[in-house]
N, C-alpha and C positions, 0 to 999 in steps of 0.2 A: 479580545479574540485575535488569532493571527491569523495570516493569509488567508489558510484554506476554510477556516468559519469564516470570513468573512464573504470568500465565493459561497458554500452553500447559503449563508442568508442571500447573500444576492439573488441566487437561483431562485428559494423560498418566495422572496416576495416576486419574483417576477412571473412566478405559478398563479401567487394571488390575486395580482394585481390581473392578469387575464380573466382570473374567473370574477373578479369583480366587474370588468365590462361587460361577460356573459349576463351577471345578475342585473344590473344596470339597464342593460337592452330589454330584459324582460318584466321591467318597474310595470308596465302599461297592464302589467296579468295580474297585479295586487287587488284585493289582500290576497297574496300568498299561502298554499295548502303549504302546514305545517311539516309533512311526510316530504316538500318535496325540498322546502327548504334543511329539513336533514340531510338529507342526500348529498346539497351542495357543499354541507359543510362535512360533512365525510369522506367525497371528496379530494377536500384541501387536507385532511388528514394526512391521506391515504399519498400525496405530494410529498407532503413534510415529512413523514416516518420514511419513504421509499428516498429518500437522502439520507445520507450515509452520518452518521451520527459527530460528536467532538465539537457540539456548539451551544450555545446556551441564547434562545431564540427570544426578547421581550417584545410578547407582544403589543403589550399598550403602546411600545413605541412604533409599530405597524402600522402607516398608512394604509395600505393597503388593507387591512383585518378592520380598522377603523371604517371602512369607509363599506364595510360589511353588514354595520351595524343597524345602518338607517332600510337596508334593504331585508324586513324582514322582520321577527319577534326579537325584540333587544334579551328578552331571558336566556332565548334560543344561543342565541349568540354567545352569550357570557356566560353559558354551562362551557359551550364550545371551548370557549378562548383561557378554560379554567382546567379543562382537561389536555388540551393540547400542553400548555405550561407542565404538568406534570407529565406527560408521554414525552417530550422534548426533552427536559432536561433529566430525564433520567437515561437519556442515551450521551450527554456529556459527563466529560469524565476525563482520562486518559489512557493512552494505548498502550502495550507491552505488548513487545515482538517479540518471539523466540523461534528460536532453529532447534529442529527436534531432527532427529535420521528419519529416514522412510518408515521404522517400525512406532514412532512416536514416542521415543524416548531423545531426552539431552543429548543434545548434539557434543555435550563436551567430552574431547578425550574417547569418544566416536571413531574408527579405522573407515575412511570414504575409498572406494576404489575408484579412481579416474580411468576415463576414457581419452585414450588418444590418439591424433586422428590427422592426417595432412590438411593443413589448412585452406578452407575451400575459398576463391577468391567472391570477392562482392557479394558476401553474403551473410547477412544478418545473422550474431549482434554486432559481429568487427567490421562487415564489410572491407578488408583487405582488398588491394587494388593486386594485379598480378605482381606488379614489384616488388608490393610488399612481401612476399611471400618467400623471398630471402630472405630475409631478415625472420621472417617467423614462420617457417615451414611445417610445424606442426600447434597444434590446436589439441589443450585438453578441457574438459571438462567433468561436472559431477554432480550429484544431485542431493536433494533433502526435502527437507518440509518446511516451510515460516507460516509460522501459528502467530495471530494478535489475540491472547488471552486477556487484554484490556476493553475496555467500556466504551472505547472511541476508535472513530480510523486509526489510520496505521499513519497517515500522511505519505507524504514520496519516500519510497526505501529506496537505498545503493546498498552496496558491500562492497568492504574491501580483505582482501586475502595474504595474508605475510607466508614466503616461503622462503627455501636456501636458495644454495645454486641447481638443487635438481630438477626446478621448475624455474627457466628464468626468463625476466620478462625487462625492458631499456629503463624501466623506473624503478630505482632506490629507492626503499620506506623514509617517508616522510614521518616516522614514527618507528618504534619499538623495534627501533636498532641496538638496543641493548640485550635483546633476546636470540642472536644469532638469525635473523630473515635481514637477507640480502636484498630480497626482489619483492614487489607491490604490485599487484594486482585491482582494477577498480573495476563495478559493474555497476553504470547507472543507470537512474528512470528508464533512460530510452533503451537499456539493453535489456528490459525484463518484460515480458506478456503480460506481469499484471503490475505496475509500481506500487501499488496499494488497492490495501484490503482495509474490511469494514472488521468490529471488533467481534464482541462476544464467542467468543474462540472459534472463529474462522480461521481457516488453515489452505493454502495453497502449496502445491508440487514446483519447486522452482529446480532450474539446471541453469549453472551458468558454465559459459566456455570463455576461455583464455588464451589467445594465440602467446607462442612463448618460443624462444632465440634457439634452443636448443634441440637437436636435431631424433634423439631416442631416447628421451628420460627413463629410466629404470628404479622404482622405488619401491626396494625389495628389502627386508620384509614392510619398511613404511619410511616420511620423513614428518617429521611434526609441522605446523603450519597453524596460523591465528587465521579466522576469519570474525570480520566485524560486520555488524547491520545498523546501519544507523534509518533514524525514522523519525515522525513527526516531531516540532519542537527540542531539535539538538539531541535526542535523547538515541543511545546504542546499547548493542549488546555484543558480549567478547566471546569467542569459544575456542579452545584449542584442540584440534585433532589433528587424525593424521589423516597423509594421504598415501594410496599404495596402489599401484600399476596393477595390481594383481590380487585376489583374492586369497589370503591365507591358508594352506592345507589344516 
């Protein structure tokens, strides 16, 4: 498992492990009505399913689930602990991110119109300081859709944007400089409302904004531009469109 399975079992069992003291405290009301012991282990269900899926949960290795056992009908239990295994791991799997336009089709080869805009100081995602605002006196931005049509989270999403000079920005592509983009664009974790999504084709509205060097970009009728989305376990996706100041007659 990586990082982010590894926080939600943490989480998991630290859900458990609470409601095992609840049951614990209440050892002294045994023997236990069978209705209510369901309850408790629906519950912990209803814990584990309400995290966001991309892990593969063993229980028998569960202290906390273990120590469930003694408090209660052990049948009871091991129906429990046999259904959870299959409701769990059928939400692991892997994610697939895609950029669709606002009407839900592929994003690729897509005409985006950008908004452009005077750069407003200290204010979220750039937080520019007034200074800065030499240097990047205007601010554009644009919008789409990113769908997780995979079986897992999304894990932490960035993007990065390759354009010419008619969008430009102090950082050279550190990549696919062989395709004419001069300037590189990045928008991480912290510059997005949601960094990740859960799978089963959830779909969030994302805009990102760019401050950029040059003073009245004009990109008529468009200029071509890559943007990439990279997301849990190294894994990305490429899309080339264009961008246009303007909406086509």
């Amino acid at each position: 498992m990586g990082d982010d399975a590894d926080v939600r079992l943490s989480e998991i069992e630290n859900r458990l492990g609470h409601v095992e003291k609840e049951l614990e405290a209440h050892e002294a009301l045994r023997p236990r009505d069978r209705k209510e012991l369901r309850r408790d282990l629906r519950h912990v269900r209803q814990w584990v399913l309400g995290l966001w899926g991309g892990i593969t949960v063993i229980f028998a290795g569960s202290a906390a689930l273990i120590g469930l056992v003694h408090i209660g009908d052990r049948s009871e239990f091991t129906q429990f602990k046999e259904d959870m295994e299959k409701e769990v791991r059928g939400f692991s799997g892997v994610p697939k991110v895609a950029l669709t336009s606002l009407d839900g089709s592929n994003l690729s080869e897509k005409t985006l119109v950008i908004n452009v805009f005077p750069t407003p100081p200290g204010v979220p995602p750039n937080n520019l300081s007034a200074a800065d605002l030499k240097t990047f006196p205007k601010t554009f931005s644009f919008s789409f859709i990113t769908k997780n049509e995979g079986d897992a989270a999304s894990g932490v999403m960035w993007y990065k944007l390759y354009t010419d000079d008619s969008l430009k920005s102090l950082t050279k592509p550190t990549d696919e400089q062989n395709k004419g983009y001069t300037s590189e664009f990045v928008a991480g974790a912290s510059d997005l409302h949601i960094p990740e999504i859960p799978g089963g084709g959830f779909s969030v509205y994302t805009q990102l904004h760019f401050p950029i060097t040059n003073d009245n970009p004009v990109l008529i009728p468009y200029h071509k531009a890559l943007i990439k989305i990279y997301y849990g376990g190294g894994r990305h996706s490429d899309y080339e469109i264009k961008l246009a100041t303007s909406r086509a007659p």
